[in-house]
N, C-alpha and C positions, 0 to 999 in steps of 0.2 A: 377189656373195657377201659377208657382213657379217666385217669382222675381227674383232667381238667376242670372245672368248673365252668359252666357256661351255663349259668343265670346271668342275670343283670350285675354287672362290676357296681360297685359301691362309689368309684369313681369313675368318670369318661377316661377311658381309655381312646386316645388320638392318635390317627393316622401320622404317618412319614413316610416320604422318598418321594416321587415324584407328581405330588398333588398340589404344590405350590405354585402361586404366580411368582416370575420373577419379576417383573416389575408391573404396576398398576394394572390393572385394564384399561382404560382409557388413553393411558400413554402407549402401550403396545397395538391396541386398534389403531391409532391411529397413524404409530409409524404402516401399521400392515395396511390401511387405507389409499397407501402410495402404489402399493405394489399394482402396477397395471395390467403384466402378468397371472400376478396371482388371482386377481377377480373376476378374469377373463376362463381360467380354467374353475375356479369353482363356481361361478352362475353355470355353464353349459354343465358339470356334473352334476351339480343337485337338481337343476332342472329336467334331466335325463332318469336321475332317479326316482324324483320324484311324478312324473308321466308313468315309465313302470309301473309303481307304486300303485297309484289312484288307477291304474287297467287292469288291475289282480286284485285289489280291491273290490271294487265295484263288480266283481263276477260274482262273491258269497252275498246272499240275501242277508245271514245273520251275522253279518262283521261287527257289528255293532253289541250283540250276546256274545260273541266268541270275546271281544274284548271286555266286556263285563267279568265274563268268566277266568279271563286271565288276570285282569284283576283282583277277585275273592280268591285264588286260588295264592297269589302270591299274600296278599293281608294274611288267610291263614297260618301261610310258614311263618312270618314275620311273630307272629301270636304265638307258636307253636313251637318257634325256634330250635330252644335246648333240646325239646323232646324228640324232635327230626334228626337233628343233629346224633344225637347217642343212637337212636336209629338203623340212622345211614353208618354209621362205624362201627355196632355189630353188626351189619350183614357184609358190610367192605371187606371186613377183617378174615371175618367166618370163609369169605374166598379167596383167602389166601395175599390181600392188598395188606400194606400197611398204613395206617395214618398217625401222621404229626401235626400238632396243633401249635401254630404260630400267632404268638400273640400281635407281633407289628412287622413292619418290611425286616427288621434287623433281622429276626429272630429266624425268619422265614428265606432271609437270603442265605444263611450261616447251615439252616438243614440242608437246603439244597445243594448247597456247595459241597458238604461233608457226603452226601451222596454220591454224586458225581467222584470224587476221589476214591471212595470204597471199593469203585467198580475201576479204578484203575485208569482212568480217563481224563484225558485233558479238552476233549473236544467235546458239544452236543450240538443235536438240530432241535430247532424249535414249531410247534404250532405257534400260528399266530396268538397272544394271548398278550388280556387288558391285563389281568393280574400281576403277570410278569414284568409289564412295562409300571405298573403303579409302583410297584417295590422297588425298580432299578435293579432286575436281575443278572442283563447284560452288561451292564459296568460294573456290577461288582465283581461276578466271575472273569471279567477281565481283568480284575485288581487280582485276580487268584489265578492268575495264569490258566484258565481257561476260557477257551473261544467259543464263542455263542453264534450259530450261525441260522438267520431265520431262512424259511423256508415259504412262508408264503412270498407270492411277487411282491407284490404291492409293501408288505416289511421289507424284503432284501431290497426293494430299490431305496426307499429312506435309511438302511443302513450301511449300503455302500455308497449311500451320499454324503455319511454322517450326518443326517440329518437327526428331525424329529416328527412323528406322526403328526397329523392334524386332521384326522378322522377315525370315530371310532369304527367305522366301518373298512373304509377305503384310506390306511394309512397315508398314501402318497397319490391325493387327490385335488393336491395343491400344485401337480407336476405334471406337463402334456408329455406327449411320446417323443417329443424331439429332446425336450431332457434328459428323460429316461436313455434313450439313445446313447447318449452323451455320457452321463453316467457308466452304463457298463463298459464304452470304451475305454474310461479312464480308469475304473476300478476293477473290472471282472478278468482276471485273467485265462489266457487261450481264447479270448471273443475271437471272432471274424473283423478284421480293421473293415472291411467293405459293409458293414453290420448297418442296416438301413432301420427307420421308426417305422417301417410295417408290424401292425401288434404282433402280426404271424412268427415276423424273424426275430422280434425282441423274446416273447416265451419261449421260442426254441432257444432261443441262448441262455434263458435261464432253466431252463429245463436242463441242459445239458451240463451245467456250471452244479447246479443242486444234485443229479444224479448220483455222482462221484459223493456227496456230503451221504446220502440217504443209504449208500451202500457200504459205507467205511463207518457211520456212526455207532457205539455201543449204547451210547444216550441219548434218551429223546426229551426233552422237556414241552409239558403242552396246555393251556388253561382249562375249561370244560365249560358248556355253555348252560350248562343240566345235572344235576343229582339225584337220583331218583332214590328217599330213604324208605322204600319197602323192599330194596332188592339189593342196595349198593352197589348201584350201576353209574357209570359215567357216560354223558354223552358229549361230542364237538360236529359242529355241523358248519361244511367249508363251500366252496366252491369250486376248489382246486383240484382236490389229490391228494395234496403234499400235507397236507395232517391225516389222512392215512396212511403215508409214507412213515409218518414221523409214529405214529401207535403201531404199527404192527412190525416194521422192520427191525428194530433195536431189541436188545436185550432187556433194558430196564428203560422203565417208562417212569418218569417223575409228573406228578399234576400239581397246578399252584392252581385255590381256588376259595374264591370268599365264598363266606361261608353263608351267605345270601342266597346264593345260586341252588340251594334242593328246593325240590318236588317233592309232593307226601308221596303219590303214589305214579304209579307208570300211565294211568290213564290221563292224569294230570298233562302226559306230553303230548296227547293228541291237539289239544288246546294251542299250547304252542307251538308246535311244529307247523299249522297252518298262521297262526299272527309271527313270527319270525321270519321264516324267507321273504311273507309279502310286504314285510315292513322292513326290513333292510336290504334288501336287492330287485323288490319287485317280482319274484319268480312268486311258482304256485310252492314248490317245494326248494330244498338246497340238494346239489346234483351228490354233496355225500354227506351221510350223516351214520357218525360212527360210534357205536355203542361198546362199552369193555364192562364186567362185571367179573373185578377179581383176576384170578391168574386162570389163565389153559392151560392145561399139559401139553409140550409141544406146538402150542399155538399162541403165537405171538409173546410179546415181551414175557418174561419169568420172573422178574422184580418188579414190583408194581408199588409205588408211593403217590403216596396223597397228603400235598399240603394243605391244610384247611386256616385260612389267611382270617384274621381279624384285621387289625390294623385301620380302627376308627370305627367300624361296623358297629360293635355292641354303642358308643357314642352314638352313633345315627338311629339307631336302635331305639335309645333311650330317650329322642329329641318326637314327640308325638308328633306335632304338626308335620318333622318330614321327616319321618321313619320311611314313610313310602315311594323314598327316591331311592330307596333297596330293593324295591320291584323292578327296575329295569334291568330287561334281558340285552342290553347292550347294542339294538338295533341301530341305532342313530336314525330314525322317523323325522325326529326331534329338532334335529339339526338339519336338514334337506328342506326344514320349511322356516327354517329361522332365519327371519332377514339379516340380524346382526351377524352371525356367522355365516351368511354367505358374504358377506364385505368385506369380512375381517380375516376370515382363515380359524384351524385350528391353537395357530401357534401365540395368538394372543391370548388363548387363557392360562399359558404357562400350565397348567395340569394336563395329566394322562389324559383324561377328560375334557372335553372341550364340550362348545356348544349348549345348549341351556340343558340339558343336563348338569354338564360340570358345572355349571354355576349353582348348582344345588347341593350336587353330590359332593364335590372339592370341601365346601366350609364346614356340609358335613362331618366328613371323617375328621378332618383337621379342631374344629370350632368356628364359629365366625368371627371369637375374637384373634383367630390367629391373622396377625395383620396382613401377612401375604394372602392372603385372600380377602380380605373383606369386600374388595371390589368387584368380586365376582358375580353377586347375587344383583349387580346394576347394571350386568351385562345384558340389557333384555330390552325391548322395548311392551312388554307384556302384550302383548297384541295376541295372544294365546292359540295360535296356530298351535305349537309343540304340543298343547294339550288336545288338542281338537287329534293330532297323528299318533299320539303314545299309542302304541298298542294295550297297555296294563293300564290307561287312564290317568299316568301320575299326573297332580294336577299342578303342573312347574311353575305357571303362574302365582297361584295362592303361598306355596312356597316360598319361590321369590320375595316375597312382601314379607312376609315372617322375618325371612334372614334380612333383610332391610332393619326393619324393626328391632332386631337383635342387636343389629351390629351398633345402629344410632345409641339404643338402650345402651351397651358397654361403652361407648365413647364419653354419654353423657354424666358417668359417675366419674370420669377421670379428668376434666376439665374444672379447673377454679372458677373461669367467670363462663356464660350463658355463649355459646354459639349462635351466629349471625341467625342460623334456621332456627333457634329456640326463639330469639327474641321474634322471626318472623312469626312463627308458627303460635307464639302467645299474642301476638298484635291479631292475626287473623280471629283467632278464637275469642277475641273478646268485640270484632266489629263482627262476625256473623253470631252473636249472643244473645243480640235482639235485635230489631227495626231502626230505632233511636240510634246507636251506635252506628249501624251500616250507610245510617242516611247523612249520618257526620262523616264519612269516611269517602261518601260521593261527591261531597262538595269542593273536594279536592281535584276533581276532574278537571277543573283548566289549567290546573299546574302540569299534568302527565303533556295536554297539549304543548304547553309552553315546551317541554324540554323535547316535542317529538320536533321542533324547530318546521321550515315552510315546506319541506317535502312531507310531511304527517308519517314519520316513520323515528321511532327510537331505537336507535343502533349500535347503543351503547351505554351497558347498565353496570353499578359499582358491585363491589362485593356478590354473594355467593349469585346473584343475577346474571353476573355477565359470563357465566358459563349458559346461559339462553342466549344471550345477544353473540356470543359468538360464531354462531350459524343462523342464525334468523332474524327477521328484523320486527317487532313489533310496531302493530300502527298504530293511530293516534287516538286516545279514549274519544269520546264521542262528547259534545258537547252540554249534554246532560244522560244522566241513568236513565236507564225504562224506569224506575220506582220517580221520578223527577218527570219526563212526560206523562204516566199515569194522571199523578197528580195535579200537574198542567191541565190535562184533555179531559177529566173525566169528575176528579172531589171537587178540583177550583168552583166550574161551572156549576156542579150541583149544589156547592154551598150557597155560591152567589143566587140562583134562583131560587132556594130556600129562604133567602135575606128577603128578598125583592116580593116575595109569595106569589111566583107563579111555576109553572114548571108542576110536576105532581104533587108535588108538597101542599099543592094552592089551589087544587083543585074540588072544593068542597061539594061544591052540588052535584058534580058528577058523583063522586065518591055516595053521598045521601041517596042518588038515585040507584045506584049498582046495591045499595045495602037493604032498600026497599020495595026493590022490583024483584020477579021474577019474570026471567029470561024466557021464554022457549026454546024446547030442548033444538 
């Protein structure tokens, strides 16, 4: 049994490696806003996936309970953590796995590496896996002179592009086939030069190119989508092959895996294994879903390690309002209905994560006052699509607003004099504080005219405003408030005929007669 400690840290312990923006969000959207290419292939893929989606969907009558369900089921771990946690590492252990507990990416890249040398190796193949890419596993084992070579398509074509993903799902969903094409001419060696963008002839050539890695490798490294702690079982569920290539043909199998990802019990995975496929691929099921518990004699790998990755978790953990951006199973739902990432791409959130999740999950691990990210949680237009698709219900929006609030809170203790939005936001607060004030703050209305000049359009506003006026144009206030016609149309007159006593005010004999008669019913 592991002595680690895994209660609540006394301090946030923060994420590192690749969960950072490298530059703003908003400067990076916008250079990706250019890209005419690139919004051309991600409208037609997430629109594809999302069609999928809502027609496998809409077959279960109780999608709506199953997602309920997969929500309680993940709050629970979240509450239950530590206990899961020891759990799932006596029954791992008891069959014959080993587990190392990594407190951040350093610590977690340093076991894995020292693994891989033990067994005498300078090469492995990889499952596709988030884990791996948040810690930067492949460029560090490159700094250690070994080569990391993925095995899903979709990874191997961004990393023979040297690229970087921009989906959590569909790595290289920013790339049509004619790139792709292109790609392995220039980087895959032995292709066919006659090698056409038929999808038929591009996977046979990486089929062919991966073969050779899956029968030479002694190491497999692979993330895990599942932990099941009443049995310490691991599950990956692909649509390829090539992550049952990478689990059972190797000698030693290494897993990197936050520790977010168990399940109390095995029944828990019927839940998800129907909200997973149909929310990240649209299928009813994934064509493979591969289960390991422990070592087999004679069957499959004989060394079996499991890294159990913190690296900001116990932090998000600790954060109530969005602990529950530690429910997601990694579908990207989220993102296939987010208007801002379909304009933008994956590659302007700078994090592993992209998409309104990352804009939740990133400031997470990290903090919100870590300044490379603080712009992330603005990356939204809250229009709460993402929430209406989570399958686990996270509720990204509400989130979002939190880490707003967070980050404004840290900025405002570090500033000598009041920012432009403090001074706005106490001006507003004191003309919506009562009637009196609001109605001084309308008589201002013909100055906004004057400045919207003879086309009745303002197109041009100073300070923190003119990031509005920079896309849109504001029309011309109106020439009096509703609270100013009200008054006009409706008190003026009723006072004036009260002056004058006619009007009901002045109506005496009738009023004497309605108070002395009786009507028939």
């Amino acid at each position: 049994m592991s002595g680690t400690f895994l209660g609540m840290p006394s301090l946030p312990v923060f994420g590192i490696g690749n969960l950072h923006e490298h530059e703003p969000f908003p400067k990076a959207a916008h250079r990706e806003l250019g890209n005419t290419q690139l919004r051309a292939n991600l409208g037609h893929a997430t629109r594809t996936i999302r069609d999928k989606r809502l027609a496998v969907v809409s077959e279960l009558p109780d999608w709506e309970e199953l997602r309920e369900a997969g929500r309680a089921i993940k709050e629970s771990v979240m509450a239950r953590l530590p206990e899961l946690l020891e759990q799932f590492e006596a029954n791992f252990t008891a069959r014959g796995g080993t587990i190392h507990w990594a407190r951040d990416a350093g610590e977690a890249n340093r076991i894995v590496a020292d693994l891989i040398r033990d067994q005498g190796a300078d090469e492995v193949v990889k499952v596709k896996s988030m884990a791996t890419q948040e810690i930067g596993l492949n460029e560090y084992l490159e700094d250690q002179g070994i080569a990391a070579f993925e095995t899903d398509l979709a990874e191997l074509i961004v990393q023979l592009d040297h690229d970087k993903p921009s989906h959590i799902l569909v790595p290289a969903i920013h790339k049509n086939r004619s790139q792709v094409r292109d790609i392995f001419l220039r980087e895959m060696e032995g292709v066919d030069p006659e090698l056409t963008d038929e999808p038929a002839r591009l996977a046979a050539a990486a089929r062919a190119h991966l073969r050779r890695k899956f029968l030479s490798a002694k190491v497999a490294v692979s993330g895990a989508n599942f932990a099941l702690a009443d049995s310490g079982t691991l599950a990956v569920v692909e649509s390829e092959g090539n992550g049952r290539m990478c689990l059972t043909l190797p000698e030693t199998l290494i897993t990197v895996m936050g520790v977010e990802k168990l399940l109390p019990a095995w029944e828990d995975l019927e839940v998800f294994m129907q909200l997973l496929p149909r929310s990240s691929t649209g299928e009813r099921m994934n064509p493979y879903t591969s289960l390991w518990t422990g070592v087999t004699p004679d069957d499959g790998p004989q060394n079996v390690h499991l890294v159990l990755l913190d690296n900001g978790r116990s932090a998000a953990l600790a954060e109530e309002m969005g602990r529950s951006a530690l429910h997601c199973i990694r579908c990207s739902a989220c993102m296939n209905v987010c208007p801002v990432y379909e304009r933008t791409g994956g590659h302007a959130y700078g994090s592993t994560y992209p998409g309104p999740i990352g804009a939740i999950l990133s400031p997470l691990l990290t903090g919100i006052t870590a300044e490379e990210n603080n712009s992330l949680p603005y990356a939204s237009s809250l229009c709460g699509a993402c929430y209406d698709a989570c399958p686990v219900k996270i509720n990204i929006p509400d989130i979002l607003v939190h880490l707003r609030g967070e980050d404004v809170d840290s900025k405002r203790g570090k500033k000598k004099l009041p920012s432009q939005m403090d001074l706005g936001m106490k001006a507003a607060s004191w003309a919506l504080s009562s009637g009196k004030n609001l109605g001084l703050v309308e008589k201002a209305l013909p100055l906004g005219r004057l400045a919207a000049g003879p086309d009745r359009k303002i197109t041009k506003l100073p300070g923190i405003a003119a990031g509005w006026t920079q896309s849109r144009d504001i029309p011309a206030p109106p020439s009096q408030s509703f609270r100013q016609w009200w008054d006009q149309e409706h008190e003026a007159p009723a006072a004036r005929a009260a002056a004058s006593g006619t009007g009901d005010a002045g109506t005496g004999s009738a009023g004497k007669k309605s108070a002395g008669t009786e009507e028939n019913p």
